[in-house]
VEXDODO-493836 format. One line per field, with one value per residue: x, y, z of N, C-alpha, C in turn; residue in three letters; residue number from 1; chain. Coordinates in nm, 4 decimals, m for minus. Layout:
<kolpas>
nxx	(X ...)
nyy	(Y ...)
nzz	(Z ...)
caxx	(X ...)
cayy	(Y ...)
cazz	(Z ...)
cxx	(X ...)
cyy	(Y ...)
czz	(Z ...)
res	(Ala ...)
n	(NUM ...)
chain	(A ...)
</kolpas>
This chain:
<kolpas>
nxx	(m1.1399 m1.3517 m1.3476 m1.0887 m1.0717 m1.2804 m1.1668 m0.9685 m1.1057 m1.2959 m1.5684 m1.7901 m1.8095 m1.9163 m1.8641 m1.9050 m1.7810 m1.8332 m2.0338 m2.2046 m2.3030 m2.3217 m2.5403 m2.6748 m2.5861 m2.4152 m2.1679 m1.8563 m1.6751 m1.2939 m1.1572 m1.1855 m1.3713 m1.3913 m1.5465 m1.4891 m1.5377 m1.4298 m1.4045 m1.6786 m1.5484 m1.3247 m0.9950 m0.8268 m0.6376 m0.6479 m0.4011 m0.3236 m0.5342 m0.4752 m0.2248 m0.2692 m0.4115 m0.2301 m0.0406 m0.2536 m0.2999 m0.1336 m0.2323 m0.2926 m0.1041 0.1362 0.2255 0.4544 0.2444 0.1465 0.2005 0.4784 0.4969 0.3136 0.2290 0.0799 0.0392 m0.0337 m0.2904 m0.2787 m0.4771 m0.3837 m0.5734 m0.6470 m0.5469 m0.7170 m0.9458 m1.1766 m1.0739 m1.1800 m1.3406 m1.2524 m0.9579 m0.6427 m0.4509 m0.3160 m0.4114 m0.5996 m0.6692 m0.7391 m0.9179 m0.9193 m1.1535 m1.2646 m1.5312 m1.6616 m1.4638 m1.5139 m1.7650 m1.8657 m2.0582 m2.0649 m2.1527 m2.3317 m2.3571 m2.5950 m2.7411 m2.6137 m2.6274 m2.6771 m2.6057 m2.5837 m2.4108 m2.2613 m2.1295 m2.2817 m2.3181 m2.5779 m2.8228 m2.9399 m2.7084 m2.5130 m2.6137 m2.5885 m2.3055 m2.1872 m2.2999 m2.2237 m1.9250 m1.9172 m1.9561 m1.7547 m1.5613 m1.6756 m1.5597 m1.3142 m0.9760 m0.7491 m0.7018 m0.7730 m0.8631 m1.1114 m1.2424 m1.3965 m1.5971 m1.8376 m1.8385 m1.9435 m2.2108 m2.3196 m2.3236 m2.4980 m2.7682 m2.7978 m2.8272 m2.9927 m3.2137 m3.3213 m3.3673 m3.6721 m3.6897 m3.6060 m3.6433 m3.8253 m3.6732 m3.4505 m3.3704 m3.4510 m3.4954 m3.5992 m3.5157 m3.2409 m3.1727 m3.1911 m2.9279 m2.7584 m2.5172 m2.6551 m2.5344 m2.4259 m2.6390 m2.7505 m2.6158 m2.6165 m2.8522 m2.8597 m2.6706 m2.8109 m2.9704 m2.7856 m2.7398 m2.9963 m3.0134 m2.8477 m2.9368 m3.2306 m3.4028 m3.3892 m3.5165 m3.7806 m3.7508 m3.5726 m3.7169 m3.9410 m3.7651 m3.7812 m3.6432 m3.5920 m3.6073 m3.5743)
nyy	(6.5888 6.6208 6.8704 6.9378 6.7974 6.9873 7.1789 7.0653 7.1280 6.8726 6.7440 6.4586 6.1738 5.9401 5.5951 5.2338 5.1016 5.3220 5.4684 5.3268 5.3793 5.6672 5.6113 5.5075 5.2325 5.0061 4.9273 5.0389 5.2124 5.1014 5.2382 5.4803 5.5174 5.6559 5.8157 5.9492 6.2313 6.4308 6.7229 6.7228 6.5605 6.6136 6.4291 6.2310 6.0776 5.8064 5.8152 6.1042 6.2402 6.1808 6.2564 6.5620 6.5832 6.5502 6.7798 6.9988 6.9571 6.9374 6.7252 6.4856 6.2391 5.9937 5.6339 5.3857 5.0947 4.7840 4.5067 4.4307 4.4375 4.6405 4.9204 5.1528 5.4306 5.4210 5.6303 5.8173 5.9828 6.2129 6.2147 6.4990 6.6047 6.7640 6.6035 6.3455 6.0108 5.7435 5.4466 5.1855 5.2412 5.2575 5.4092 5.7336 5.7756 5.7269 5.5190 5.6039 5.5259 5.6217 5.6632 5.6202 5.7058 5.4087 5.1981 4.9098 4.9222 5.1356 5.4501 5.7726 6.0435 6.3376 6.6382 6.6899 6.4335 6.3121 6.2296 6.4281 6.3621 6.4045 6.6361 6.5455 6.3812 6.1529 5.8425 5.7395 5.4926 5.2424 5.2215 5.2244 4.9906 4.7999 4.7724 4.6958 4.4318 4.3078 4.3527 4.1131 3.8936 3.9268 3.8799 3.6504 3.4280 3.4588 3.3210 3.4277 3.4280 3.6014 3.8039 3.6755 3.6233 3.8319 3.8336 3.8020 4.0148 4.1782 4.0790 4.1845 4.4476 4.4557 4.3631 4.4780 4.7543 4.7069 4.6544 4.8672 5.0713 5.1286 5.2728 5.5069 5.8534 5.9707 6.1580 6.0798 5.7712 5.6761 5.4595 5.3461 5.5530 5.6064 5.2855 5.3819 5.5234 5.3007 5.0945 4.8689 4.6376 4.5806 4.6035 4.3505 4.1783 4.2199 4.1710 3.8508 3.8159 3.8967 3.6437 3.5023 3.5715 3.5763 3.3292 3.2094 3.4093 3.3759 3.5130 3.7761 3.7957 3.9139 4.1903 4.2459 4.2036 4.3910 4.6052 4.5743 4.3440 4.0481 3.7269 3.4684)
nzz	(3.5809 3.3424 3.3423 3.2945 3.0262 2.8973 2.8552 2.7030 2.4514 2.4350 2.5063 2.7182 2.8870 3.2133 3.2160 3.3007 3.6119 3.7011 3.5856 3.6565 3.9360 3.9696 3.9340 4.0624 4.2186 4.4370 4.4266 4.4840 4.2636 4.1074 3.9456 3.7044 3.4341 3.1243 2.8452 2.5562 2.3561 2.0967 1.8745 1.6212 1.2838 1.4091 1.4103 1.6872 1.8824 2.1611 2.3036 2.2520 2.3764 2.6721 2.6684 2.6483 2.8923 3.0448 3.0203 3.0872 3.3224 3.6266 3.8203 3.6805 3.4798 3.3452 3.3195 3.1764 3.0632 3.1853 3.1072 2.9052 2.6405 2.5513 2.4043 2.4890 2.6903 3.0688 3.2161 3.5054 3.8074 4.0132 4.3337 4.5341 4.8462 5.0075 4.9514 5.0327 5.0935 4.8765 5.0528 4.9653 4.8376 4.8727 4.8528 4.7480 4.4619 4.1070 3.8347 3.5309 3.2437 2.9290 2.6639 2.2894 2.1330 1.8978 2.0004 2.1702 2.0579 2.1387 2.1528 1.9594 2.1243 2.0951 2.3157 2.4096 2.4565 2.6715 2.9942 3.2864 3.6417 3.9478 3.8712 3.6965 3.3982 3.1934 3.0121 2.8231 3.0353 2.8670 2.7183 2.8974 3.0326 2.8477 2.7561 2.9860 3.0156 2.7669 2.8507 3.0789 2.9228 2.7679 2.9861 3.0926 2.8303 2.8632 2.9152 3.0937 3.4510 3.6307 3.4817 3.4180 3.6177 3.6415 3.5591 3.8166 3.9314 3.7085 3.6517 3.8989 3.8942 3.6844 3.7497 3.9558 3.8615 3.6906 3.8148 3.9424 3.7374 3.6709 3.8860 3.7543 3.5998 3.3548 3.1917 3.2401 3.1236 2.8274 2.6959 2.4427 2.2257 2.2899 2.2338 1.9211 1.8952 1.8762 1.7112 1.4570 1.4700 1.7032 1.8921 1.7728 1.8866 2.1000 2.1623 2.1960 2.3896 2.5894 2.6364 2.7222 2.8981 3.0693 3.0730 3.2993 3.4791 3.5419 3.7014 3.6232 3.3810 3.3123 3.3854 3.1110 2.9584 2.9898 2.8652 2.6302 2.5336 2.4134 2.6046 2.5273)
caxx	(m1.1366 m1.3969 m1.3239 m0.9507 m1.1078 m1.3295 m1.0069 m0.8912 m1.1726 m1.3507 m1.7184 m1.6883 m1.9006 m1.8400 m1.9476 m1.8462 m1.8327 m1.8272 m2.1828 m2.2986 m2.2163 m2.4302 m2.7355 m2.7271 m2.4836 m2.3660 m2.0150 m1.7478 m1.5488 m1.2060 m1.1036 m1.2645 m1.3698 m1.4732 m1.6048 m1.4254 m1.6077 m1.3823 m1.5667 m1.7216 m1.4409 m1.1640 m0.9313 m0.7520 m0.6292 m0.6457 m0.2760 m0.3412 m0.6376 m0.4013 m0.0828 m0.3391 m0.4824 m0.0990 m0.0074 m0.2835 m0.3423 m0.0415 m0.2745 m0.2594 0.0109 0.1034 0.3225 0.4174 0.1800 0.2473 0.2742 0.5806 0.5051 0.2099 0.2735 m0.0249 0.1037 m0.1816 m0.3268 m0.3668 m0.5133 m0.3535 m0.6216 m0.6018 m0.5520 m0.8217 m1.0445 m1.2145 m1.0592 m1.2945 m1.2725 m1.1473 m0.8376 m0.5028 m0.3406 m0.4667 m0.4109 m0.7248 m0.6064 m0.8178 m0.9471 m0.9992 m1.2072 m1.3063 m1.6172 m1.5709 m1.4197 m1.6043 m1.9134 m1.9158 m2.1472 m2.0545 m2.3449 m2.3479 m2.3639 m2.7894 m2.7870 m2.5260 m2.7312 m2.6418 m2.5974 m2.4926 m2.3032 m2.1140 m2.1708 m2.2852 m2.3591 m2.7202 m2.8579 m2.9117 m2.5982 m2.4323 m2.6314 m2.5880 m2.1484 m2.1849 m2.3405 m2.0429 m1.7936 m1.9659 m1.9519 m1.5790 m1.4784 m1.6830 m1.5560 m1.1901 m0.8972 m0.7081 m0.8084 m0.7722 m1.0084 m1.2491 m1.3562 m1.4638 m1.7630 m1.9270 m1.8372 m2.0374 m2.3263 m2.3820 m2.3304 m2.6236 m2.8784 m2.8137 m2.8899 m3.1608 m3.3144 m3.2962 m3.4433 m3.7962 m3.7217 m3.5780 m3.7283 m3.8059 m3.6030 m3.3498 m3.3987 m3.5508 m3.4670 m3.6377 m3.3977 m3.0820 m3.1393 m3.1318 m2.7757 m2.6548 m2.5354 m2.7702 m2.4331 m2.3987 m2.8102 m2.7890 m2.5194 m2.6662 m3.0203 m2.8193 m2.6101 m2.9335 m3.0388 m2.7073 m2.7379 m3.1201 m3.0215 m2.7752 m2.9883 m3.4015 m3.4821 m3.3985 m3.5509 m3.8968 m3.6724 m3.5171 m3.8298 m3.9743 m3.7302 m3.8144 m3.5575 m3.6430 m3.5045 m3.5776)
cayy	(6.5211 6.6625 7.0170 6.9270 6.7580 7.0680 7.3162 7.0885 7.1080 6.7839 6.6701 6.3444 6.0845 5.8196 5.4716 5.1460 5.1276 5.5117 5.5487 5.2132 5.4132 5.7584 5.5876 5.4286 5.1274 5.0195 4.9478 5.2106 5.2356 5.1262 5.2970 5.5825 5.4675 5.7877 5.8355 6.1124 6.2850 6.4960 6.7749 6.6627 6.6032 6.6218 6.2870 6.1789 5.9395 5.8130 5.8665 6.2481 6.2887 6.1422 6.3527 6.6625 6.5902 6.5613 6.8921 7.0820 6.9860 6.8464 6.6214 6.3691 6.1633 5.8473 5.5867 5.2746 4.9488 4.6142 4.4610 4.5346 4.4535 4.7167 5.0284 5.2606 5.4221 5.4242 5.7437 5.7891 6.1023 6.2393 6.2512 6.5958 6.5966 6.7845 6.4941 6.2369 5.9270 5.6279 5.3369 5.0848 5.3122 5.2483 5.4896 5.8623 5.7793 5.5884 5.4558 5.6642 5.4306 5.6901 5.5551 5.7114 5.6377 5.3190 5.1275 4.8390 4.9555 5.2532 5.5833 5.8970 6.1149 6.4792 6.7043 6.6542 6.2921 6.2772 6.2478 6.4385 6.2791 6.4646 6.7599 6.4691 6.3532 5.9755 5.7987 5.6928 5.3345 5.1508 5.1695 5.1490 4.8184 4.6369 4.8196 4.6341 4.2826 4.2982 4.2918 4.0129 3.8434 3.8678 3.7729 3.4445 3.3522 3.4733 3.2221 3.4549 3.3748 3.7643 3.9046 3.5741 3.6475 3.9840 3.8174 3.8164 4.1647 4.3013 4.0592 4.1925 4.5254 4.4715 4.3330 4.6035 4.8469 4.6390 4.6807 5.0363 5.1159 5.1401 5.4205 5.6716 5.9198 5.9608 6.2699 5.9865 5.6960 5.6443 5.3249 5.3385 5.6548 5.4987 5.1782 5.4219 5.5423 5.2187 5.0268 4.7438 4.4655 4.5846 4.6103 4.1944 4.0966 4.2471 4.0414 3.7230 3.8523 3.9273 3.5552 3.3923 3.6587 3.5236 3.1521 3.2278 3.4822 3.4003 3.6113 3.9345 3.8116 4.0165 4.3131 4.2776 4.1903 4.5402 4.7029 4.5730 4.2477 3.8707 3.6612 3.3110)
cazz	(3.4509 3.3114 3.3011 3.2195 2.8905 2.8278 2.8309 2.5504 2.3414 2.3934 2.6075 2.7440 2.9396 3.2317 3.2044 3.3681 3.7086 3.7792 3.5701 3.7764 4.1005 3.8923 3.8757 4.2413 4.2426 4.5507 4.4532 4.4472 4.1645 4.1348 3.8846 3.6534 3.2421 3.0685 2.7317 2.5316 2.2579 1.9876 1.7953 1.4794 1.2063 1.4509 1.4324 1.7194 1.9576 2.3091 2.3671 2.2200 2.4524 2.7558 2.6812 2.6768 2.9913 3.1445 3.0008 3.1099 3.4724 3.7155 3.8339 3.6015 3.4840 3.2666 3.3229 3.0904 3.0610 3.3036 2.9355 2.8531 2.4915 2.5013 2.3168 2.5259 2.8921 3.1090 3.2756 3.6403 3.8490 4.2110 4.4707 4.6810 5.0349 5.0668 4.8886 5.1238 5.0127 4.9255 5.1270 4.8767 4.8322 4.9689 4.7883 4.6268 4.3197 4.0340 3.7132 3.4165 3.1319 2.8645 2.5754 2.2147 2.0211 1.8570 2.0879 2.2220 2.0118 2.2070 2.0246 1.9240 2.1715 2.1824 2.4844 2.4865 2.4932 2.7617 3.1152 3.3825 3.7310 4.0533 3.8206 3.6117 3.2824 3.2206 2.9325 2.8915 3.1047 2.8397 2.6938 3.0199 3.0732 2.7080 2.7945 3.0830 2.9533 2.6950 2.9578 3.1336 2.8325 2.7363 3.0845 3.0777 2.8050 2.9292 2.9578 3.1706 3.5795 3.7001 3.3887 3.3770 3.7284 3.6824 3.4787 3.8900 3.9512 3.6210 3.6947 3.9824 3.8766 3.6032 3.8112 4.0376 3.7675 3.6469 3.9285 3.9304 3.5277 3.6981 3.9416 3.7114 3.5886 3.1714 3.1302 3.2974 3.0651 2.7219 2.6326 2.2809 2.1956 2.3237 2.1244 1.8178 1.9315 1.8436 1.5964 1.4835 1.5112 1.8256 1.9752 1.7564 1.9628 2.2801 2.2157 2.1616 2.5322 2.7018 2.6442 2.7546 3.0630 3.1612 3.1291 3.4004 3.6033 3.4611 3.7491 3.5236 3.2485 3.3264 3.3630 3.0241 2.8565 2.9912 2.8325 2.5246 2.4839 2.3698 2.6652 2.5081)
cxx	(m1.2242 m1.4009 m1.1803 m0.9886 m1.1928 m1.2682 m0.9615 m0.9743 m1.2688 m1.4908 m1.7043 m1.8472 m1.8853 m1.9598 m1.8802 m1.8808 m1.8791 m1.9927 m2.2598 m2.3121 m2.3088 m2.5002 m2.7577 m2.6494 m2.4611 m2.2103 m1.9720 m1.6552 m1.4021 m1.0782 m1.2332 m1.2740 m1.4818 m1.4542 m1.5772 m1.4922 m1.5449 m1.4897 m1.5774 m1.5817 m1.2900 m1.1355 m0.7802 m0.7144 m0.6085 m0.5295 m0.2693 m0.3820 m0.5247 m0.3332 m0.1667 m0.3848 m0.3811 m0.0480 m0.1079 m0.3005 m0.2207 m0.0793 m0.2625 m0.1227 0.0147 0.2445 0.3165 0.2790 0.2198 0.2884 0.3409 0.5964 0.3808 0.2877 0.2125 0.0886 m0.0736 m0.1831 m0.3560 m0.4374 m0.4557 m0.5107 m0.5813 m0.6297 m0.6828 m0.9517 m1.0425 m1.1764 m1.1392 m1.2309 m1.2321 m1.0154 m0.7479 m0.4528 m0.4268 m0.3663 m0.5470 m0.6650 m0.7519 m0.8046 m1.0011 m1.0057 m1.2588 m1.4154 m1.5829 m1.5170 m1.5404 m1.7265 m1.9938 m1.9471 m2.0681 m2.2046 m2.2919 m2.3974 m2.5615 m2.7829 m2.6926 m2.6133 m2.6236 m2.6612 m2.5164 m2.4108 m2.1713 m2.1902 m2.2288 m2.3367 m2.5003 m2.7267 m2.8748 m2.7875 m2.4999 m2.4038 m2.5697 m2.3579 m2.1185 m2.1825 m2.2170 m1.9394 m1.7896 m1.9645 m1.8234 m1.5485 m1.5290 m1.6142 m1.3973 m1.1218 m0.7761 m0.8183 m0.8504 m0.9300 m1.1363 m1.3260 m1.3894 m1.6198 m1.8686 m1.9399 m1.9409 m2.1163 m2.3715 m2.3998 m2.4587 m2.7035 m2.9138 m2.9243 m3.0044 m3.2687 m3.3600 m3.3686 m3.5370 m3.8442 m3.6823 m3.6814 m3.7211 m3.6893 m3.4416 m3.3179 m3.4683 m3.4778 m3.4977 m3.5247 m3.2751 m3.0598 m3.0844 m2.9644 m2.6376 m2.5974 m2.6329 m2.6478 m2.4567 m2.5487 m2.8138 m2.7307 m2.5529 m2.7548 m2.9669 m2.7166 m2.7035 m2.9890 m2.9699 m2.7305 m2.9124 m3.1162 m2.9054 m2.8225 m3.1407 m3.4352 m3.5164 m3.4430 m3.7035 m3.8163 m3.6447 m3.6185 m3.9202 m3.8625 m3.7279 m3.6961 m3.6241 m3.5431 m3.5047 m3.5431)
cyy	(6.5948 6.8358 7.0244 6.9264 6.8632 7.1696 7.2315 7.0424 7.0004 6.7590 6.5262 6.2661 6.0064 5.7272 5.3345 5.1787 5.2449 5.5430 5.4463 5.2646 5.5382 5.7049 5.5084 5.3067 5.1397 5.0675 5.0609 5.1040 5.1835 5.1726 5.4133 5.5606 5.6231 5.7966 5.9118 6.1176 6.4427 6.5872 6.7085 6.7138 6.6385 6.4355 6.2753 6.0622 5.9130 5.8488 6.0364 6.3160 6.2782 6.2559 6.5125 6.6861 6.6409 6.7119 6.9963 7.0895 6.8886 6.7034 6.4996 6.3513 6.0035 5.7508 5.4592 5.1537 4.8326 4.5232 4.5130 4.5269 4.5631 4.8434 5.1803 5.2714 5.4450 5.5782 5.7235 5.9707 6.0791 6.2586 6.2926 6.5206 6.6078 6.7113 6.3805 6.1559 5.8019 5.5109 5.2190 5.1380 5.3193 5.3961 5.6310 5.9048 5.6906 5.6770 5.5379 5.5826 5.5902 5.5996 5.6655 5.6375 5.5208 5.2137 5.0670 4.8920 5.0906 5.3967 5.6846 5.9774 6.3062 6.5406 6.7204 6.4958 6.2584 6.3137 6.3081 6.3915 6.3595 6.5722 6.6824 6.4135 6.2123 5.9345 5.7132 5.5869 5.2624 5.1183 5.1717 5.0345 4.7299 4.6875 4.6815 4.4995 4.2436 4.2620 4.1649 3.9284 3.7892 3.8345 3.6533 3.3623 3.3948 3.3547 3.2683 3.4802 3.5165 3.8107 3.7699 3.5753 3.7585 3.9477 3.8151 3.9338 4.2254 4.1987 4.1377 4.3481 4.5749 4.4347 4.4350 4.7776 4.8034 4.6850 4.7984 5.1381 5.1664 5.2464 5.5283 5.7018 5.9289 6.0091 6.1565 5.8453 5.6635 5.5087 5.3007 5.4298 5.6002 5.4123 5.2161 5.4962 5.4531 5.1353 4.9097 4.6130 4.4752 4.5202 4.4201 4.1337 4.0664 4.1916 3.9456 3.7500 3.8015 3.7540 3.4921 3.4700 3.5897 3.3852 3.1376 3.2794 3.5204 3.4923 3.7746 3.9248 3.9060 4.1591 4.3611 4.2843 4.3435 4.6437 4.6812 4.4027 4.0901 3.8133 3.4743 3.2873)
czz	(3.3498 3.2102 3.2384 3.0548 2.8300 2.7696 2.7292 2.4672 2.3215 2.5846 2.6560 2.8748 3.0161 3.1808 3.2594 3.4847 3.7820 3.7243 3.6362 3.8891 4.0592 3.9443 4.0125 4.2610 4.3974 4.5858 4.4075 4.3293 4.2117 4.0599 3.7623 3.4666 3.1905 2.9455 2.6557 2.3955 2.1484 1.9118 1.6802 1.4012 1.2567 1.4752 1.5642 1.8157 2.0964 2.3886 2.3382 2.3275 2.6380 2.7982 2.7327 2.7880 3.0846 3.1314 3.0816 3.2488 3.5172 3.7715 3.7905 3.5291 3.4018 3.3150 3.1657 3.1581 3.1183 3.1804 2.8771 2.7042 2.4478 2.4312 2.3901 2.6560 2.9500 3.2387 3.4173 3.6487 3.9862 4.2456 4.5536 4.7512 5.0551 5.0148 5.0221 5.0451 5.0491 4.9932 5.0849 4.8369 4.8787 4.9426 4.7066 4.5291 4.2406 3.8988 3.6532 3.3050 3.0646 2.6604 2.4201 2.1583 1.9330 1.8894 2.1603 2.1829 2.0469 2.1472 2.0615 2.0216 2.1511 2.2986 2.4564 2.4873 2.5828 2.8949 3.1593 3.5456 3.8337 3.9749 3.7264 3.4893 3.2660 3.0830 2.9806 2.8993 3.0293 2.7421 2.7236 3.0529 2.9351 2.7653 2.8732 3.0482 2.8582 2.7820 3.0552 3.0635 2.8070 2.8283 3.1077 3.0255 2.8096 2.9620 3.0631 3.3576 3.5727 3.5989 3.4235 3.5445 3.7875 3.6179 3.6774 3.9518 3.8017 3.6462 3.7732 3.9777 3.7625 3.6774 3.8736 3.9175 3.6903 3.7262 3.9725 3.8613 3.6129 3.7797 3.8715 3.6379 3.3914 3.1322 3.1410 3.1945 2.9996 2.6421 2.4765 2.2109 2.1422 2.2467 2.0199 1.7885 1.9150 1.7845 1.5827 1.4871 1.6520 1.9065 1.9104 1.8844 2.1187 2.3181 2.2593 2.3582 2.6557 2.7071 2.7305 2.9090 3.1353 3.1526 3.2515 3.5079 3.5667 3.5317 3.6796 3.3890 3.2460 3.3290 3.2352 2.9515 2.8739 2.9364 2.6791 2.4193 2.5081 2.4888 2.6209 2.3722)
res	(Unk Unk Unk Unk Unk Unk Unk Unk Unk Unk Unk Unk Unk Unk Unk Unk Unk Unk Unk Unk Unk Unk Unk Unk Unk Unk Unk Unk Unk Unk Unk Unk Unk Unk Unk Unk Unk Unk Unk Unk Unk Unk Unk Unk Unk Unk Unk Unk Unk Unk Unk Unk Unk Unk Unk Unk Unk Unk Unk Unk Unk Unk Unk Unk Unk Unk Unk Unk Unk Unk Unk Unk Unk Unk Unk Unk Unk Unk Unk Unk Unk Unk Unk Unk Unk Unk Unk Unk Unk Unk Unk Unk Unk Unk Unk Unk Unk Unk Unk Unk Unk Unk Unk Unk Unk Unk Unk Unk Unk Unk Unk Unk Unk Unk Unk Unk Unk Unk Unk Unk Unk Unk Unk Unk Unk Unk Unk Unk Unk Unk Unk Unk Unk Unk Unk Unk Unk Unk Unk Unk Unk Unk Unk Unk Unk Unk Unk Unk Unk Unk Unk Unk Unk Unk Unk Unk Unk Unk Unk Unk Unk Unk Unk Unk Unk Unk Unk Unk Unk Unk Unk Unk Unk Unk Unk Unk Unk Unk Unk Unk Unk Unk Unk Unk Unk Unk Unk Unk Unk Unk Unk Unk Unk Unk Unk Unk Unk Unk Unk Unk Unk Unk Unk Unk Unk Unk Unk Unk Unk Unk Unk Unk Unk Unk Unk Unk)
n	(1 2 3 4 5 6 7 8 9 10 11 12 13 14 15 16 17 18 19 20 21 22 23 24 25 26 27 28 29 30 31 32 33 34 35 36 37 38 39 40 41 42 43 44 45 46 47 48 49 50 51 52 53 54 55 56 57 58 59 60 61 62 63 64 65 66 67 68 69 70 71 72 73 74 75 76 77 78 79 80 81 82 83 84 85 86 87 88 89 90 91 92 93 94 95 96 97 98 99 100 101 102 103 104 105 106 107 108 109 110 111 112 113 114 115 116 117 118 119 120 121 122 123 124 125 126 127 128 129 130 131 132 133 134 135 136 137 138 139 140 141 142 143 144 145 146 147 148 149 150 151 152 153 154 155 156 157 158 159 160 161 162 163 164 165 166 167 168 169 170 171 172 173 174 175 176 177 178 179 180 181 182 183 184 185 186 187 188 189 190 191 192 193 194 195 196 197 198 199 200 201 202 203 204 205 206 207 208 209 210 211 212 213 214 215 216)
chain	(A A A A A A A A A A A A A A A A A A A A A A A A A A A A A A A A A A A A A A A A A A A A A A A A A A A A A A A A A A A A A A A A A A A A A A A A A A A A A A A A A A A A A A A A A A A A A A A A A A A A A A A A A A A A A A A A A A A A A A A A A A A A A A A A A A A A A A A A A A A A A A A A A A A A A A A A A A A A A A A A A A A A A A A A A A A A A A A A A A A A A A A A A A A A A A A A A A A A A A A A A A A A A A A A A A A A A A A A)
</kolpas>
């Protein structure tokens, strides 16, 4: 993925469960959400970035949307043979979420504020975690069953990473930085998150409050 997206011109970041899984997560991934980053002044679009990916490497591949009123096709990737396949995996194939700046609040970073992690790119922890808290968010308040009970899959995927903040290392996490990376609707929305998230789970409210967030 990565290197596909560098052959056409663009840097790129994961995040979701794949940078929860980076930074020490337990769970595996079951699918891959990556961050795509256009050069400055170039305009385009996630189906652009997609089609590009399909052209340049066999690997990947799109089909249509299970909504058949959607308009997007959605990206997968083959998994070689010669790839160990993970053990949540029936099948070697994983669905590619690709995402542009913008989307869901998500920054514009350049290639220095993009961590590296094992030889892969990652968007930085805390705006993995507030990513994260967002999605925990919309599936609470979700009226579909399937999405509204993923809100205990990203809990548990923030705590986890909560729990975590304290062993990395600086060069690893600057939390003061990061904040400035992001819009101020967004960093309001995320205080006002972080509260509804510690009247649900107080135990992480000492966590959040070391990183500099009001939990009351």
């Amino acid at each position: 993925i990565v290197n596909t997206l560098r052959e056409s011109g663009f840097h790129c970041a994961f995040f979701g469960s794949m940078g929860c899984r980076l930074y020490g997560n337990k769970r595996l991934p079951e699918d891959l959400d990556v961050l795509v980053f256009p050069p400055p002044g170039t305009f385009v679009d996630e189906a652009f970035v997609k089609q590009g990916m399909v052209d340049r490497n066999s690997q990947f591949y799109t089909r249509a949307a299970v909504d058949p009123a959607a308009t997007y096709r959605v990206l997968f990737s083959n998994i070689p043979q010669h790839a160990v396949l993970p053990p949540n995996f029936r099948r070697r194939i994983c669905k590619v979420d690709v995402l542009l700046p913008g989307v869901m609040s998500l920054p514009y970073l350049n290639e220095r504020q993009v961590n590296e992690v094992e030889g892969l790119p990652v968007v930085p922890v805390l705006i993995l975690l507030l990513q994260k808290l967002q999605g925990w968010d919309d599936h609470l308040k979700c009226m579909v069953p399937h999405k509204f009970w993923k809100h205990n899959v990203d809990a548990e995927d923030i705590k986890d990473l909560l729990g975590r903040v304290g062993e990395m290392p600086m060069r690893m996490f600057r939390p003061w930085s990061e904040k400035k990376l992001l819009s101020a609707e967004f960093v309001n929305a995320s205080e006002a998150r972080v509260k509804r998230f510690c009247a649900k789970f107080p135990e992480t409210a000492d966590l959040w409050e070391g990183l500099g967030f009001g939990v009351a």
